[in-house]
N, C-alpha and C positions, 0 to 999 in steps of 0.2 A: 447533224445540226446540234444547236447548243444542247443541252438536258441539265433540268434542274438540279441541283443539290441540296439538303436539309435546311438550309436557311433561306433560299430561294421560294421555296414549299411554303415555309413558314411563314416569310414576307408576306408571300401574296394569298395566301391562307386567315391571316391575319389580319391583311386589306380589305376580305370580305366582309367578314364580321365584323369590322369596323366602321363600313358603308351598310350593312344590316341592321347597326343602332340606331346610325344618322337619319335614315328609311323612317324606323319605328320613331323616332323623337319628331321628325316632319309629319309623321300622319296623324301622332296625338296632339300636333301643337306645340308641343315645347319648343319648336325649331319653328320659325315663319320663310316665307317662301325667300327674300331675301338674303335668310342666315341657311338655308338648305343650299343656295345655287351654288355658290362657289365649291361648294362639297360633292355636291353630282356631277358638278365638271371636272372635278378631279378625278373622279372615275368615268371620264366618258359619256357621262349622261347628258344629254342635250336634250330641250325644249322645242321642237319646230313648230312648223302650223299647223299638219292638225296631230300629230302625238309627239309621244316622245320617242330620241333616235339616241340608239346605243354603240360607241364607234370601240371596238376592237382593235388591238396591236397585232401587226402579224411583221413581227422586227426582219427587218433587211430583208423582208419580200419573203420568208422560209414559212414551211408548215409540214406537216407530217401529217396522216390519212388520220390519225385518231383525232386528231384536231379538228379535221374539216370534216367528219363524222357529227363531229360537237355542235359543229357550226349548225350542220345540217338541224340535228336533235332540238338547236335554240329556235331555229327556222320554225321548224312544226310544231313546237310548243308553245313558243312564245310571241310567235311572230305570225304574217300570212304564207308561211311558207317558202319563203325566199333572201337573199342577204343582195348587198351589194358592195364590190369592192371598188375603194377607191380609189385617188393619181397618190397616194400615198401607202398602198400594201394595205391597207387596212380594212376590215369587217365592218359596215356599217347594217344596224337592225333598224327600219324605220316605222315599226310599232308596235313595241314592247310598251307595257305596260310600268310603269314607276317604280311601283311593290312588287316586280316581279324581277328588276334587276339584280336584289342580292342572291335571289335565286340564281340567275342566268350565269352571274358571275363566278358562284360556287361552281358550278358544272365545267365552266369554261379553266377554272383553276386546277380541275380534275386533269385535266389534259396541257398543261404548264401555258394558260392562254389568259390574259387580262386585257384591263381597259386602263392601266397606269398608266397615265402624260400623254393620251389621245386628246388633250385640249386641254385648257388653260396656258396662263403665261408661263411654261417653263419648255425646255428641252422636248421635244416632239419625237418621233419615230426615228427612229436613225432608219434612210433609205441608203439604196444600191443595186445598182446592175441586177435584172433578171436572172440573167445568165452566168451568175458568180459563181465562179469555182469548176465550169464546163467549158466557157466561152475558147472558142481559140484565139482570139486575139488577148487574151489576157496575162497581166506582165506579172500580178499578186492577184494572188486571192485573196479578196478586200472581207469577206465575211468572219474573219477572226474577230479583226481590226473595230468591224463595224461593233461584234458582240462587246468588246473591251468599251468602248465607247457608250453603248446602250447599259452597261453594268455600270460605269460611271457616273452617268445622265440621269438616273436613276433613282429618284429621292434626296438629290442631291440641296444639300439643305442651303446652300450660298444662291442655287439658281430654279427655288420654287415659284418666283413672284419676280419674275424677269419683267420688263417694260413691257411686251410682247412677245408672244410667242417664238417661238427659235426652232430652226430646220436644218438636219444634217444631210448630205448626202456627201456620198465615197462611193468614188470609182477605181478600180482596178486594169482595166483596160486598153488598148488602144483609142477606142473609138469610145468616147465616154456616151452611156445609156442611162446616167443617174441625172443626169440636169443639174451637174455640179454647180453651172455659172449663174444658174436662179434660186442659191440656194443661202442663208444667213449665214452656211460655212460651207463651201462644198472644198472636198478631198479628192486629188487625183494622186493615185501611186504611182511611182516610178522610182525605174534606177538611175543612178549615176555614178559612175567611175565604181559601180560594183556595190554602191549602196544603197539601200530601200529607204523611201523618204516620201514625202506628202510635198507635191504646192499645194499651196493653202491660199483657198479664194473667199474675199469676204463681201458681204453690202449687196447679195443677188436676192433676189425674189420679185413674185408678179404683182399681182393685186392690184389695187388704185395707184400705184407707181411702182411700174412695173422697171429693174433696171439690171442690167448683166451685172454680176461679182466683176471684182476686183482683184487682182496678186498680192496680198500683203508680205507670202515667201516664196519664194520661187523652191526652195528644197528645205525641207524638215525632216531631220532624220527620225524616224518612227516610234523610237525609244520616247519622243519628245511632246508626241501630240496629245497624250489629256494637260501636260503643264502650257501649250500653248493653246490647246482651245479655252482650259482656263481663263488666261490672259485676255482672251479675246472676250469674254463672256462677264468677266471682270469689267474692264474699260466700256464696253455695253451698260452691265447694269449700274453703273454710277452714273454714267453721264446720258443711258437714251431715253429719251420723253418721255413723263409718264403723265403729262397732261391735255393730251393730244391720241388719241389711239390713231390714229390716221397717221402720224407721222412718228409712232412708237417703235417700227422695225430699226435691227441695225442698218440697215441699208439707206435710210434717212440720214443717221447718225455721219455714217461713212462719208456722205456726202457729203454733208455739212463741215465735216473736219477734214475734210478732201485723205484722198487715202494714204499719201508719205507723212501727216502728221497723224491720222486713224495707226498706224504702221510702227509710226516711233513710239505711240502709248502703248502698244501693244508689247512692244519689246520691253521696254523701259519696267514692265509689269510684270511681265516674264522674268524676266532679269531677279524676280523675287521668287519664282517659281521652279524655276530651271537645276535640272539633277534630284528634286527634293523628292518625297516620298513616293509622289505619282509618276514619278516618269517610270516605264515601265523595263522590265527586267525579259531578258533572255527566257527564264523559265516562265513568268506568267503569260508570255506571249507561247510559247513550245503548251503549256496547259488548255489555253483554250482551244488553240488550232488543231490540237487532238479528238475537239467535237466534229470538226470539220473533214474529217479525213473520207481520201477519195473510196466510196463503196466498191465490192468483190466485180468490178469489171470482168468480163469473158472475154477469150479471144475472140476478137469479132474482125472481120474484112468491111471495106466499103464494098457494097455490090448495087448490081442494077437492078434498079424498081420498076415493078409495073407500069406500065406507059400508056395506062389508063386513063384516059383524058380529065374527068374530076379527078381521080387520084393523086396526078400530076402534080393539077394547079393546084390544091391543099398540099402536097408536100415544098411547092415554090415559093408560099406564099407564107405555111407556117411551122417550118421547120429552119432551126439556124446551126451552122458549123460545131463539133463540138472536137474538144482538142483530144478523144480517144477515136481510136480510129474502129472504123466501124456502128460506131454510136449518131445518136444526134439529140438533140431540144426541139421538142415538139411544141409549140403554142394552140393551144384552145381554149380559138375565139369564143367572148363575151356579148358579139357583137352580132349574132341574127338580128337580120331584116325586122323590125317592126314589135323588138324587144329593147326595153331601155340598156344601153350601153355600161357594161360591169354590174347589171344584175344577174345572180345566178338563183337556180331553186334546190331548194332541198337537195330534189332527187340528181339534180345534175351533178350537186355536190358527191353525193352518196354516188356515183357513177365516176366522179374526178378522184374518189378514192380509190373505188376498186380498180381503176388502171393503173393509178401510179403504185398500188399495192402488186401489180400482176408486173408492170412495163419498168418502171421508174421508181423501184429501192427502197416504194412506202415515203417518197417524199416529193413536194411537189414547193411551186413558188406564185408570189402573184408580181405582177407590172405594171407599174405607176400607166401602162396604156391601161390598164384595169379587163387583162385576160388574165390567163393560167398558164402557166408552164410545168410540164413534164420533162423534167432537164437528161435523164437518162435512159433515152429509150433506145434500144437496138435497131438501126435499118433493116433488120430482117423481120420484127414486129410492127412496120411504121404503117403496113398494110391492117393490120385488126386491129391497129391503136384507134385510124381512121372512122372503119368502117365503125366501130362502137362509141365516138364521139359523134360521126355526123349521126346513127341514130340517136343519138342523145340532145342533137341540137347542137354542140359543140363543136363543127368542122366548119363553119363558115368560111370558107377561100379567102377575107378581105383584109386580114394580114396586114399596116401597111398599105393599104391602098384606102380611097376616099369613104366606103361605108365604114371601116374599122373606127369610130368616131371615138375619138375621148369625149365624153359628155359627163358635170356633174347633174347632182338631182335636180337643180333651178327649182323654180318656182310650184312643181305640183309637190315637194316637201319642206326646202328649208324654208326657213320664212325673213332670211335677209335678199333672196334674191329678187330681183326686180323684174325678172322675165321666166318664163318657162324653159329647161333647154331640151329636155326629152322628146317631144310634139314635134320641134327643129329635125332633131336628130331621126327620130323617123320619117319624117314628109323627107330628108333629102337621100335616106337609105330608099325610100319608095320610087324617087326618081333615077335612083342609078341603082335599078335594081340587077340590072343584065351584066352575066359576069362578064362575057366576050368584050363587051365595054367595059367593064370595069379596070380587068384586064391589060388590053389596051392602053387607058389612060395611065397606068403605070402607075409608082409610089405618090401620093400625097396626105400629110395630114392634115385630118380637118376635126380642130378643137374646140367643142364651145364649151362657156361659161355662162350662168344666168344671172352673174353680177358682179361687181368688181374685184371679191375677193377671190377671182380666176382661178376657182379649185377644177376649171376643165380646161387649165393651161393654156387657155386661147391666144396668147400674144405668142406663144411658140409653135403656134401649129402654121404648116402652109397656107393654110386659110384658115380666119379664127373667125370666128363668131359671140359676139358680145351681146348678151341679154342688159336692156338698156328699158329706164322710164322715160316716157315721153306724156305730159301730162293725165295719167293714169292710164296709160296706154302700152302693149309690149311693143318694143320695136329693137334689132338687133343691127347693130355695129359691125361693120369686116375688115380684117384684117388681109395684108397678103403678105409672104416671105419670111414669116418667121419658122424659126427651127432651130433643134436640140443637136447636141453632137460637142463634138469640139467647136464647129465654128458657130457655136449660137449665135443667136440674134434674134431682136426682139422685131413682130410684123409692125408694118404699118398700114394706118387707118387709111380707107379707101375715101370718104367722106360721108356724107349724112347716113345717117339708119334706114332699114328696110324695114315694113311690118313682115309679120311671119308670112302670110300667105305668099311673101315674095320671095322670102329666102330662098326655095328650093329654083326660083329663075334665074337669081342669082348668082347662086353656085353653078348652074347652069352655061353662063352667059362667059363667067369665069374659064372654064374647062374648055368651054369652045376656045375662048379668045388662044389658051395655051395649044390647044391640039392644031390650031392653024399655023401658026407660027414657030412650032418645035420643028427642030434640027433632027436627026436620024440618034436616036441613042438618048435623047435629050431628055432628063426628068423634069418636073412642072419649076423646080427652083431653077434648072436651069435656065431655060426659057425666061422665067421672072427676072432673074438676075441680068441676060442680056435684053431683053425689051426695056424693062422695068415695068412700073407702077399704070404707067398712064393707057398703054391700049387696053390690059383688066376693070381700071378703074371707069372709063369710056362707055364700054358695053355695057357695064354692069349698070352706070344709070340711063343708058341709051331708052330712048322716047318715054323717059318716067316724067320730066315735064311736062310732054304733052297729055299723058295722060293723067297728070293731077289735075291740068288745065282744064280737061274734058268733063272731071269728076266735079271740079266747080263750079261750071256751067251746067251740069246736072242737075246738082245740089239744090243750086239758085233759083231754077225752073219750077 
């Protein structure tokens, strides 16, 4: 993985103590709360309900054991113990202390790790495929590409004070795993006729309008892409909303100039750009790619694994193909039964070290599902990799299947969300707790959000879940048929909202309608896709009239 160089050091060595004054000048007053925010959001610092939350970079999903050592170290010092990752790779602390951030960030600097452009209007995380640089369906290994990107994005002084915020994702693979098509720019590489190039998808994200990318090129040859995201970032920041945060995404913009005229400004602005300093060169590309280089593989064979019945289903469920033979990608689930979904502790941490130090090369990755990955572990260690994740809590079988939940924090931290989604998330881990079932019911995701700005990707999960207000009231929205991949698609709403006590019947009601009516082989979208909407939609409010009915005559009584 990348490793810093002396001005890298210095940059973000520099950042601290520059966010160390800011700290001191807000706590004597010289700074009011007003003239401090925009400056703790620049480093990550968020305000929730009841503390403050500190979001960490962890670029294009990578980390190394010293890192998440640190992690751990900020966990027990400065926090309760514990971190949580998000659908974006990223470290979130949710109760660090204000004056204890320049602290936390010095330590975290120690170990090449910051909180630059975790929030505010400019350039975000550059995301990408878990599995980058292992995967075997993969055509490029996107994590150079991604680094050159992220080093660009980077304090870049034309795109500090973007309209809103802005999100990269880059894919390299067949099967895309980054959710290019919801993304303000998503990247897929390919060849053509011998050449490596980008389509270039623009105008995708969720939130309160939620809407798939668009193709503005169908092929960009690679030498070309910071001059054309450029371009694209250019024609955004002139012309999108800055009077409106609601309607301030490119993906608004896109719309509104429909995308062949979004397309011609793009080029026409390029056209200014194109071959000039930034397009990048043979050797700076050969330079970074040398961070990336594949580690001292052993001759390894595929062989046959204990056929140990747990052992089994954790290796079917979270272990994926990797393109050395012998080898695989281990996934360790985030997602035990009746623990919030991408929270990890301390000590898990400090245990997700010492394996990928013993198994996996001393590096390891995180997944916008918000697990871990061990991208290089030996089939012949896949047995004690196991057996010291599930003591650790870490081997959960659900992979992939309906408990593995994407869930953000909703309502018990942030304080924009309008419903709780964790309480969700374990009442329906509680009802499908039986793996034999779980099993059975085969792949579906189930997303929730606790409010519009869908940080728990709910409009793309198989069934999503929407934390909603209903006159001071929680009550959650569902979704059915959406999904990431190549064929994304955004789900649709089944109709009125549920209160929470019902969700878990719901989802319930849901599972049946599919397990009755599947085909031999059949996964839940399939099934969705050939029924459709309406016999899920049926069940799921079947006798809730009557017993609103019942409850009003109750009431009345």
């Amino acid at each position: 993985m990348y490793k810093y160089d002396a001005i890298d050091r210095q940059l973000v060595t520099e950042r601290v103590e520059q966010f160390r004054d800011q700290v001191s000048r807000w706590q004597s007053g010289e700074l009011t709360g007003d003239e401090f925010r925009p400056l703790r959001l620049q480093n990550g610092l968020y305000v929730q309900r009841h503390a403050p939350m500190l979001r960490v970079a962890v670029p294009y999903a990578m980390m190394n054991t010293a890192q998440l050592r640190k992690l751990a170290f900020v966990a027990r010092t400065y926090d309760k113990g514990y971190g949580h990752f998000t659908t974006r790779h990223n470290m979130q602390f949710n109760w660090p202390k204000i004056e204890d951030c320049p602290d936390i960030l010095a330590h975290l600097a120690e170990v090449e790790m910051h909180a630059i452009q975790t929030s505010g209007n400019c350039i975000r995380n550059v995301t990408t495929d878990q599995f980058a640089g292992v995967a075997a369906d993969e055509i490029i290994d996107p994590r150079p590409l991604a680094e050159i990107l992220r080093q660009w994005s980077t304090f870049h002084p034309e795109f500090a004070f973007l309209p809103r915020k802005f999100k990269i994702a880059i894919s390299g693979t067949k099967e895309d795993r980054a959710v290019t098509w919801f993304h303000d720019i998503g990247l897929q590489l390919q060849v053509l006729n011998g050449e490596i190039g980008f389509r270039v998808i623009v105008g995708g994200g969720l939130g309160r309008t939620p809407i798939r990318g668009q193709i503005v090129r169908e092929f960009l040859p690679w030498q070309h892409i910071l001059t054309y995201c450029e371009a694209i970032l250019r024609v955004y920041n002139r012309q999108g909303r800055r009077d409106n945060a609601y309607k301030a995404r490119i993906k608004i913009l896109v719309q509104a100039l429909g995308v062949e005229e979004f397309a011609k400004q793009v080029e026409a602005e390029w056209a200014h750009l194109k071959d000039g300093p930034a397009t990048l060169t043979q050797a700076e590309y050969d330079r970074i790619t040398a961070h990336f280089s594949a580690p001292a593989y052993e001759r390894a064979d595929d062989i046959e694994l204990p056929s140990e019945k747990a052992f089994a289903r954790w290796v079917h469920r979270s272990t994926h193909p990797h393109k050395v033979a012998g080898y695989t990608a281990v996934t360790l689930s985030l997602k035990q039964h009746g623990i919030a979904p991408g929270d990890i502790t301390a000590d898990q941490m400090d245990l997700v070290a010492d394996l990928a130090d013993r198994y996996s090369f001393g590096e390891l990755r995180i997944s916008h599902e918000q697990n871990i990955i061990l991208a290089d572990v030996k089939q012949s260690e896949l047995y004690a990799v196991w057996q010291a994740a599930k003591a650790g809590g870490l081997a959960t079988p659900n992979v992939g299947l309906l408990t593995g939940i994407i869930c953000c924090p909703g309502g018990d931290f942030c304080d924009l969300a309008n419903a709780k989604s964790i309480p969700i998330a374990n009442a329906i881990q509680a009802r499908f707790d039986n793996l034999d079932y779980l099993f059975d019911i085969g792949e579906i995701d189930l997303n929730i959000s606790g409010c519009m700005n869908a940080c728990g990707h709910h409009h793309v999960g198989h069934i999503g879940v929407l934390g909603v207000d209903k006159n001071d009231s929680e009550f959650y929205q569902v979704t059915l048929g959406g999904r990431q991949g190549n064929e994304a698609k955004l789900g649709k709403v089944i109709g009125p909202s549920f209160s929470a006590d019902e969700m878990p019947d719901v989802v319930e009601k849901i599972i049946k309608v599919y397990l009755e009516n599947r085909h031999p082989d059949e996964r839940f979208l399939d099934t969705f896709d050939r029924i459709g909407i309406d016999p899920f939609k049926n069940r799921a409010y079947e006798g809730r009239a009557h017993g609103k009915a019942k409850a009003a005559q109750k009431e009345a009584a």
